[in-house]
Every structure is written in structure tokens, then in C-alpha cells.
MIZA-58679 format. One record per residue: residue in three letters; x, y, z of N, C-alpha, C, O in turn. Coordinates in steps of 0.2 Angstrom, whole numbers, padded with zeros to 4 digits, always signed. Layout:
residues N
alaXYZXYZXYZXYZ
...
end
This chain:
residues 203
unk-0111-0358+0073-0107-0357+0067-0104-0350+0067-0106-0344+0068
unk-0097-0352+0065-0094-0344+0066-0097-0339+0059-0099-0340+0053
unk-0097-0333+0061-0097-0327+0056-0091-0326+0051-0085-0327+0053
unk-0092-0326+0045-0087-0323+0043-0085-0318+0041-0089-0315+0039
unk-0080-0315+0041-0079-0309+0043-0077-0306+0034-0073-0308+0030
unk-0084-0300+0037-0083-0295+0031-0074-0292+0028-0069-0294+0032
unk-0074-0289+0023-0067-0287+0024-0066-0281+0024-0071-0278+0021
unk-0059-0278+0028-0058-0273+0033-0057-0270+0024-0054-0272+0020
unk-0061-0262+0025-0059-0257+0022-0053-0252+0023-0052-0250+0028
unk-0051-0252+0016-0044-0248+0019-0045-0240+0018-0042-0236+0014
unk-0048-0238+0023-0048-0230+0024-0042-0227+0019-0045-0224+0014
unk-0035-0226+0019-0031-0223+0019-0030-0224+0012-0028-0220+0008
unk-0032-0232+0008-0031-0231+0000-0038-0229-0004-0039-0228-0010
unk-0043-0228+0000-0049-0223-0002-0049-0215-0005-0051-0211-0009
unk-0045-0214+0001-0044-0206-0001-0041-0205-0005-0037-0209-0009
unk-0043-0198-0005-0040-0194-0012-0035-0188-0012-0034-0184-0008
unk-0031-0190-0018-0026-0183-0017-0025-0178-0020-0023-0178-0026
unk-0025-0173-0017-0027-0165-0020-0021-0160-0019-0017-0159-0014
unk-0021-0157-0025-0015-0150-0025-0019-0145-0024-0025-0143-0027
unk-0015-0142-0017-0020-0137-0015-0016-0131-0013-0011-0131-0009
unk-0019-0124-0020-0015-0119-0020-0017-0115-0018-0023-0115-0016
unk-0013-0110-0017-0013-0102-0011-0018-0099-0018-0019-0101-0024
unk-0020-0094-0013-0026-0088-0017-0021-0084-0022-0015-0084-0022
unk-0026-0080-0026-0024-0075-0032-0017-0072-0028-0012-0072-0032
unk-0016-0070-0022-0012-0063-0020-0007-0068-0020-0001-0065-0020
unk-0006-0074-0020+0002-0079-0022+0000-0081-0028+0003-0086-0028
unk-0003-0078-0034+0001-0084-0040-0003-0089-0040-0006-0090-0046
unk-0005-0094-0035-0010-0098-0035-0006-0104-0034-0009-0110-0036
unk+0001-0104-0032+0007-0106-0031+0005-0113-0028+0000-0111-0024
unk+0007-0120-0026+0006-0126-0025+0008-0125-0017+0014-0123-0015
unk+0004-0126-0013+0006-0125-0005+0006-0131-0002+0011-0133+0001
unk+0001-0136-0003+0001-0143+0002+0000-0151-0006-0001-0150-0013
unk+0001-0154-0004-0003-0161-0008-0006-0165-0001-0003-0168+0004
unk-0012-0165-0002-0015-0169+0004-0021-0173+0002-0023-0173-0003
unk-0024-0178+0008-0029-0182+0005-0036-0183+0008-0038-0183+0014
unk-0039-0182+0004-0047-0177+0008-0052-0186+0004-0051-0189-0001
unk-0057-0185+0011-0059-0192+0011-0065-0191+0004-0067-0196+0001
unk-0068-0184+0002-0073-0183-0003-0072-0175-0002-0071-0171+0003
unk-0074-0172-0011-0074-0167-0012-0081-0162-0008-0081-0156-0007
unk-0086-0166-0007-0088-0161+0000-0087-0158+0004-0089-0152+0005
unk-0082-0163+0008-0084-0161+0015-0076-0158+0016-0074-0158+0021
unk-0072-0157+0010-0063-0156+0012-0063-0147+0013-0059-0144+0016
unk-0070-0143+0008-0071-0137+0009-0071-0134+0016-0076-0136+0018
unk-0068-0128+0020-0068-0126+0026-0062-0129+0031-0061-0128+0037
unk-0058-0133+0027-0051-0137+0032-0046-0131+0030-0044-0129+0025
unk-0045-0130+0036-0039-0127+0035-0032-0130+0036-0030-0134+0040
unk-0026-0126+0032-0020-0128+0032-0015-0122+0033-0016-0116+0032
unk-0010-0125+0036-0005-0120+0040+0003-0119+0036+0007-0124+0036
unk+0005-0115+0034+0011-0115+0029+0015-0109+0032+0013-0104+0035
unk+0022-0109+0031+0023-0103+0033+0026-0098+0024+0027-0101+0019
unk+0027-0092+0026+0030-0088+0020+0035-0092+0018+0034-0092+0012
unk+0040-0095+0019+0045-0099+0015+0042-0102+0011+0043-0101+0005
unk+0037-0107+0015+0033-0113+0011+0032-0111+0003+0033-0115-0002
unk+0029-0102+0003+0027-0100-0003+0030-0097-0008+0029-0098-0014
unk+0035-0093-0005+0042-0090-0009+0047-0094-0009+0050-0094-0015
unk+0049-0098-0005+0056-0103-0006+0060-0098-0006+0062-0097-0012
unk+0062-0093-0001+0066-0087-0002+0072-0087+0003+0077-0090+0003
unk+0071-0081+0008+0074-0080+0013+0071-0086+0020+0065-0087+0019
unk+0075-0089+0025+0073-0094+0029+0070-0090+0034+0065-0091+0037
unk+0074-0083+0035+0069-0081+0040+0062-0080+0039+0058-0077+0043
unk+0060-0082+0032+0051-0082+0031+0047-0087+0035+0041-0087+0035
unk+0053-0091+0039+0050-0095+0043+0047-0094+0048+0043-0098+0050
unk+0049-0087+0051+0044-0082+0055+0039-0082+0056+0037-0081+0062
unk+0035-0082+0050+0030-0080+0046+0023-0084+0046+0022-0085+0040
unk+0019-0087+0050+0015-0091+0050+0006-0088+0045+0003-0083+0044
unk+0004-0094+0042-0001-0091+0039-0006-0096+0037-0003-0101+0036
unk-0012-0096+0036-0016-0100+0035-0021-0099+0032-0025-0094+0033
unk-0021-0105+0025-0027-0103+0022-0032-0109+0022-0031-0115+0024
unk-0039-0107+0019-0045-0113+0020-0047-0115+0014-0048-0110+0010
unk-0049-0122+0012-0049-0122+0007-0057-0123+0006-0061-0126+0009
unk-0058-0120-0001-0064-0117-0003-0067-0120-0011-0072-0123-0012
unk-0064-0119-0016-0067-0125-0020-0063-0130-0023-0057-0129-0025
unk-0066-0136-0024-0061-0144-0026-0064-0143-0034-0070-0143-0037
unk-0057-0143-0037-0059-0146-0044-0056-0152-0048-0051-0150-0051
unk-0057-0156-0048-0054-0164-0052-0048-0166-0043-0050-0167-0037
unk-0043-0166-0045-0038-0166-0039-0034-0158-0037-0028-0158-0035
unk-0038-0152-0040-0034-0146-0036-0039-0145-0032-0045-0147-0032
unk-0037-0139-0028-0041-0136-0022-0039-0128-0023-0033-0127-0025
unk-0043-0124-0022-0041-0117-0020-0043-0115-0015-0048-0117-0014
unk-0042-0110-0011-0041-0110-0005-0042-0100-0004-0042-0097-0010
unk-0043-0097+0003-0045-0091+0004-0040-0091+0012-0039-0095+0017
unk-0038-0083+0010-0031-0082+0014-0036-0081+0022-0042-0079+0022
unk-0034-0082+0027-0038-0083+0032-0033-0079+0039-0037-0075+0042
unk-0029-0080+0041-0025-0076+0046-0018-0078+0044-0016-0083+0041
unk-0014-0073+0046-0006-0071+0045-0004-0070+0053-0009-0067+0057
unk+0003-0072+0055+0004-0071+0062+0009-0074+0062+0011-0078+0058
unk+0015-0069+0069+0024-0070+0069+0022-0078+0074+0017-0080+0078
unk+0026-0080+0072+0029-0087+0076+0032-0085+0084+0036-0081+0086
unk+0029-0089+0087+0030-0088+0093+0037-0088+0094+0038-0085+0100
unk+0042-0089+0092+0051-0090+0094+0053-0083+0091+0057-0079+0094
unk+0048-0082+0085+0052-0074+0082+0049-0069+0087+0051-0063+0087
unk+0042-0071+0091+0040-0066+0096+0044-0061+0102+0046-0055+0103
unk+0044-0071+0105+0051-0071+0109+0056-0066+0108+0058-0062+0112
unk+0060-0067+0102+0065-0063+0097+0066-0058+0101+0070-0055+0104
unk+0059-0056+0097+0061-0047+0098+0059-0044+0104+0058-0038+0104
unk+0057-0047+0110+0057-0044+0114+0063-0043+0118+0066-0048+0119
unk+0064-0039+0120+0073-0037+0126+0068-0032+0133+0063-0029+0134
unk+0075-0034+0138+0072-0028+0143+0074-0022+0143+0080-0021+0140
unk+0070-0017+0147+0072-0010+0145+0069-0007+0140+0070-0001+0140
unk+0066-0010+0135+0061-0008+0131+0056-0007+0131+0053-0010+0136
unk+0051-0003+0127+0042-0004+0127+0039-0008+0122+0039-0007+0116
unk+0038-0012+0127+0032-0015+0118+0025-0013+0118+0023-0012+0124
unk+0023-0012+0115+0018-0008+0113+0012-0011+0107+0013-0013+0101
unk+0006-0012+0110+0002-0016+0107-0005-0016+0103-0008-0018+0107
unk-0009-0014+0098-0015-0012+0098-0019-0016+0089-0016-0018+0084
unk-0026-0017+0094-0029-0020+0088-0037-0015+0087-0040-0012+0091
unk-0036-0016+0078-0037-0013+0074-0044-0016+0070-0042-0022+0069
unk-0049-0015+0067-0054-0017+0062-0051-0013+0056-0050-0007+0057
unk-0049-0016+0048-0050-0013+0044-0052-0016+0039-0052-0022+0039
unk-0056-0012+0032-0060-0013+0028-0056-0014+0020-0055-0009+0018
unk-0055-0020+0017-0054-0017+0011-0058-0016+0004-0063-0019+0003
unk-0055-0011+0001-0061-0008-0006-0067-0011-0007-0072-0008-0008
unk-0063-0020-0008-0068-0023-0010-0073-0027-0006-0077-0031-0008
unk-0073-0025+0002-0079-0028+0007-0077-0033+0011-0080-0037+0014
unk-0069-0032+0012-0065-0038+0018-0062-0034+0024-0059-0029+0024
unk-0065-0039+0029-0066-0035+0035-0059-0038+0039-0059-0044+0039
unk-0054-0037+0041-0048-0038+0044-0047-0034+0051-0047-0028+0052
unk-0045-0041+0056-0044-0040+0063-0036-0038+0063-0032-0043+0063
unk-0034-0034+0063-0026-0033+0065-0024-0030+0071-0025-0024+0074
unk-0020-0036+0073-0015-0033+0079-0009-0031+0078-0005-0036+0077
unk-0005-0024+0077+0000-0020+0080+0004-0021+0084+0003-0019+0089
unk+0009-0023+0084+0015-0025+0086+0021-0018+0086+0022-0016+0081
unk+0023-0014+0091+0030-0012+0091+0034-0012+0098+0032-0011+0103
unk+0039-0012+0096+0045-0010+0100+0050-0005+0098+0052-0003+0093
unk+0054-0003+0106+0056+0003+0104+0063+0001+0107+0063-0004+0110
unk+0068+0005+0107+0075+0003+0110+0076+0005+0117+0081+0005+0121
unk+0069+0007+0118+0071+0013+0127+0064+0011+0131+0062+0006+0129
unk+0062+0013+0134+0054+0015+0137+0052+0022+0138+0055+0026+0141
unk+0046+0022+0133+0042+0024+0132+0036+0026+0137+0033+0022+0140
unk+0035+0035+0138+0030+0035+0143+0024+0035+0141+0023+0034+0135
unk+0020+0035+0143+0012+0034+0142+0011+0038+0134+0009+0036+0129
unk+0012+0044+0135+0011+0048+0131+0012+0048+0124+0008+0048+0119
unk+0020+0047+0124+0024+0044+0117+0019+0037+0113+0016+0037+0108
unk+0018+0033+0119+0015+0028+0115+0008+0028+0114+0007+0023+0111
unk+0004+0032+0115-0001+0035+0111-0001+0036+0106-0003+0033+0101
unk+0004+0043+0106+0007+0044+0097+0008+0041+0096+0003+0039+0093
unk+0013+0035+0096+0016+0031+0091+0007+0025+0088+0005+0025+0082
unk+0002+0022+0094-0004+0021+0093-0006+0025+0088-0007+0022+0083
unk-0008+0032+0088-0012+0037+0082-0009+0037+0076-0012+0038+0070
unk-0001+0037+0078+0000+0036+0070-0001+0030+0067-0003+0031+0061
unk+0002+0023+0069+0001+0017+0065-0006+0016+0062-0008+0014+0057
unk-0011+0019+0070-0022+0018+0066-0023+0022+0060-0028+0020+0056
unk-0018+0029+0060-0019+0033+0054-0017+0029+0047-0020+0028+0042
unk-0012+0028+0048-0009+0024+0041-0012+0017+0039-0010+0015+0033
unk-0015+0013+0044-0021+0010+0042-0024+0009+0038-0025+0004+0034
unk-0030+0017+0044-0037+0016+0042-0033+0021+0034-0037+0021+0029
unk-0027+0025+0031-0029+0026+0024-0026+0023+0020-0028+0024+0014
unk-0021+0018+0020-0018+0013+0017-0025+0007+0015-0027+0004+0009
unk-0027+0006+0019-0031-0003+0018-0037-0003+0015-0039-0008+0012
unk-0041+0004+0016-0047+0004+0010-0046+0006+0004-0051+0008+0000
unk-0041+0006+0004-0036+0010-0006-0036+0003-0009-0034+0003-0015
unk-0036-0003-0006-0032-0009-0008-0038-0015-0009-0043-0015-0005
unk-0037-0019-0013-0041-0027-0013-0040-0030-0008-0036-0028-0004
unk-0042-0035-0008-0041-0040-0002-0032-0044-0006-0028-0045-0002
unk-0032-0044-0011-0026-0049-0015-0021-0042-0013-0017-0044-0010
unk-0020-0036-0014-0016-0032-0013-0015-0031-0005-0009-0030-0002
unk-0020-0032-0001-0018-0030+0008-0014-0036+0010-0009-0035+0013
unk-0016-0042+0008-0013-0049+0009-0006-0049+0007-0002-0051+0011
unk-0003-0045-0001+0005-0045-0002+0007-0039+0003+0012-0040+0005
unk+0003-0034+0004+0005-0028+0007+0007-0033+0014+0013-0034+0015
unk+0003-0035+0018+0005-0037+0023+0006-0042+0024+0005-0043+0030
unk+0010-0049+0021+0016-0052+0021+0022-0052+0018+0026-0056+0017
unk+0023-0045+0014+0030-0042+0012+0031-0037+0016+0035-0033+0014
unk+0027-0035+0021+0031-0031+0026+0030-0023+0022+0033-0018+0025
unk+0025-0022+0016+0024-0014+0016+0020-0012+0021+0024-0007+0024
unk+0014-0012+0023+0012-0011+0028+0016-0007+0035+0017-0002+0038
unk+0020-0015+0036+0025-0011+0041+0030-0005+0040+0031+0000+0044
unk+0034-0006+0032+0039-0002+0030+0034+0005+0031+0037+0010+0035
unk+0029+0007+0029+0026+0012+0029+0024+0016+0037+0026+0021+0038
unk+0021+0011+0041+0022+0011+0047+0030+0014+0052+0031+0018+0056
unk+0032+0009+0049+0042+0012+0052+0043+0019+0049+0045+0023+0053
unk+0040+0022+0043+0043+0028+0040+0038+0033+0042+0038+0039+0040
unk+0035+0032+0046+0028+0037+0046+0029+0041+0056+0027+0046+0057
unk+0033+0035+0061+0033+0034+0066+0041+0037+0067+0042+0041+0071
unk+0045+0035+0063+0052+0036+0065+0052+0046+0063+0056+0049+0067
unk+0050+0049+0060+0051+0056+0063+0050+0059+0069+0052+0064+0072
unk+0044+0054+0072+0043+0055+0079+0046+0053+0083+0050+0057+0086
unk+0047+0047+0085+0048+0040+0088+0051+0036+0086+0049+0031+0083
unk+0059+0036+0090+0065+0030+0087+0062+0022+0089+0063+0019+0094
unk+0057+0021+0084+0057+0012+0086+0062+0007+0085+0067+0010+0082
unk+0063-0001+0085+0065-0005+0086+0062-0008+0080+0065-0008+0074
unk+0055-0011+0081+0052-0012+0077+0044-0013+0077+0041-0012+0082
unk+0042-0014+0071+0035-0012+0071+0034-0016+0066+0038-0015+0061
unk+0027-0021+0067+0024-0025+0065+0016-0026+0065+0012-0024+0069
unk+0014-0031+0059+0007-0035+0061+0008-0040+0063+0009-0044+0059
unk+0007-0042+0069+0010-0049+0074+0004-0053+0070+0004-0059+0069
unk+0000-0050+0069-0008-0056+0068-0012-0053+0063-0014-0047+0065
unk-0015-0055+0058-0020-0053+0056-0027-0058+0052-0025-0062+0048
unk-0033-0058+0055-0035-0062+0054-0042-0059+0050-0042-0053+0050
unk-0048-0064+0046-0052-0061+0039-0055-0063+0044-0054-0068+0047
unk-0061-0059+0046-0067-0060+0050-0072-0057+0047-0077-0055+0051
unk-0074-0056+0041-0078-0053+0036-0078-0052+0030-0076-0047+0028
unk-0079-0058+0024-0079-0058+0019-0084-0051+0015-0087-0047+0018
unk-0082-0053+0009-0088-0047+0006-0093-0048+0006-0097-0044+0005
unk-0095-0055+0007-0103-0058+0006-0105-0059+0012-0111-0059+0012
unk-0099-0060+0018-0103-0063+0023-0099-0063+0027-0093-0061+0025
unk-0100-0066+0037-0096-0065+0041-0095-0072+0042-0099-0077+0041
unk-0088-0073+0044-0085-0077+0044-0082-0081+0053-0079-0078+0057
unk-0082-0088+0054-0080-0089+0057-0072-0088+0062-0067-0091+0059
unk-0072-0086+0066-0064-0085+0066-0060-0090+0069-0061-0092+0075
unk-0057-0091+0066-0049-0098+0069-0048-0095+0076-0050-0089+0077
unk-0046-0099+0079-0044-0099+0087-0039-0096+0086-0035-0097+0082
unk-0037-0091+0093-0032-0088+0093-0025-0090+0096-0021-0085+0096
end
């Protein structure tokens, strides 16, 4: 005697759908609508958006890659915790030219309120640069930093470093020495909350 067959559940009208916003340092602004299978288990997924996504501004924020994780589900919203910022590979490409120095260095910094951040240093310059120069240019960008980033919250380092003050301060601080091209945070990733240490996203 044949079986009869149970009926096929439909995974995809199961799920559920969630507005899922950027952290305090955006406003809390709507980034994704997506469908998480239970309010459990959707905590720790991360999502990829870039700066346009959030501002609707200028296209070149399209540069701008960023990712946050989502940390608590309430009814159908999600809020989420800012997780790494990093240049897009085509804008990296961009700026590099021959005949120049690029120049690279990563950095641990702390914010006021107990957030531990991986930053990698980004510059370039119009010329090449000998060993020496670029040290200086390295001591000064670590200085401005390490006194910039523990004055600051985690929601203030977050706009500081995807509206480019960090850098701007950086370009002002280098340029009486050293004519750069440009200077950036190509990467910066949260590898230490205030409570605890944290897994870190693949590089």
C-alpha cells in the first residue's frame, strides 16, 4: 500500500519579516527588510550595506562598505551593532597610481566608553617617499589617533570615521610635513566591546 505523502512545508511563507536599523550613530535609520526564520536565532547575522544605503547622499558613498550585526528582534524590527567599515575594492584600486608610496599601518584604539577598534591606515602620496618620511607620516597619523579616539563614544568614532573627520584631521595634521595624496581608514573593525571580546568578521 502506497504512503501518502505528508504535505510539503513552505519554508519561505514561514518566515518572517524584519526592519532592520543602523545603530544610534545613524539615527537608527531603516538599512535592510529581510526574513529570519525565528527571533532567536537571527541575532549575530550579519548584514552588508554600503554609506549610500544610509545617507542617500553623494554615489560615491558607494565606496564605502560597512557592516553591521544584528543584536535585538523586537515584534518585526531589529537593531543592530556597527561591526567593521572598509574602502571597496574598485575605490582601492582607485587610488593607487605608479610613482607613488603607499603607505600602510594598523592600529588598536580605545573608545571612552570601553570599545576596542582594529584600524588600518591608509595613505598615499604624489611622489615616493623614503623610509624615513614615512615613519613620520606613520607617528603622526598613531598620534592623532591614540588623542582623538579615547575623547570619543563609540556612536561619535563610528560618524567620526564614516564622514571622513578622522581623516580630515589626519590630512591637516600630515600636510605641514608631508604633501599626501590621500589618507584614510581603509578598514576598521570592533574586536572588543565594552563588556566583552568579540568575534571578528573575516578579513
Amino acid at each position: 500500500m502506497a504512503r501518502r505523502k505528508g504535505r510539503v512545508k513552505d519554508k519561505w511563507r514561514e518566515k518572517k519579516w524584519i526592519t532592520v536599523n543602523a545603530p544610534d550613530s545613524f539615527n537608527n535609520v531603516p538599512i535592510a527588510y529581510i526574513p529570519i526564520t525565528d527571533d532567536k536565532n537571527a541575532p549575530g547575522r550579519v548584514l552588508e550595506v554600503t554609506l549610500y544605503d544610509i545617507l542617500k547622499g553623494d554615489p560615491s558613498q558607494h565606496q564605502y562598505k560597512m557592516y553591521f550585526q544584528l543584536d535585538k528582534i523586537k515584534d518585526d524590527k531589529a537593531s543592530t551593532i556597527f561591526k567593521r567599515f572598509e574602502y571597496s575594492k574598485e575605490f582601492l584600486r582607485s587610488l593607487v597610481r605608479r610613482g607613488s608610496s603607499k603607505i600602510n599601518f594598523i592600529i588598536d584604539a580605545k573608545t571612552k566608553d570601553g570599545y576596542v577598534f582594529r584600524i588600518k591606515v591608509i595613505a598615499l602620496t604624489h611622489r615616493q617617499l623614503n623610509t624615513s618620511r614615512q615613519h613620520d607620516l606613520r607617528l603622526i597619523a598613531r598620534d592623532i589617533i591614540n588623542k582623538i579616539v579615547p575623547e570619543m563614544t563609540i556612536d561619535q568614532f563610528v560618524q567620526a570615521t564614516c564622514y571622513g573627520k578622522i581623516n580630515s584631521d589626519i590630512m591637516a595634521a600630515t600636510k605641514k610635513v608631508i604633501r599626501i595624496r590621500h589618507v584614510g581608514l581603509e578598514k576598521v573593525k570592533l574586536i572588543r566591546t565594552a563588556d566583552k571580546e568579540i568575534a571578528l568578521l573575516e578579513a
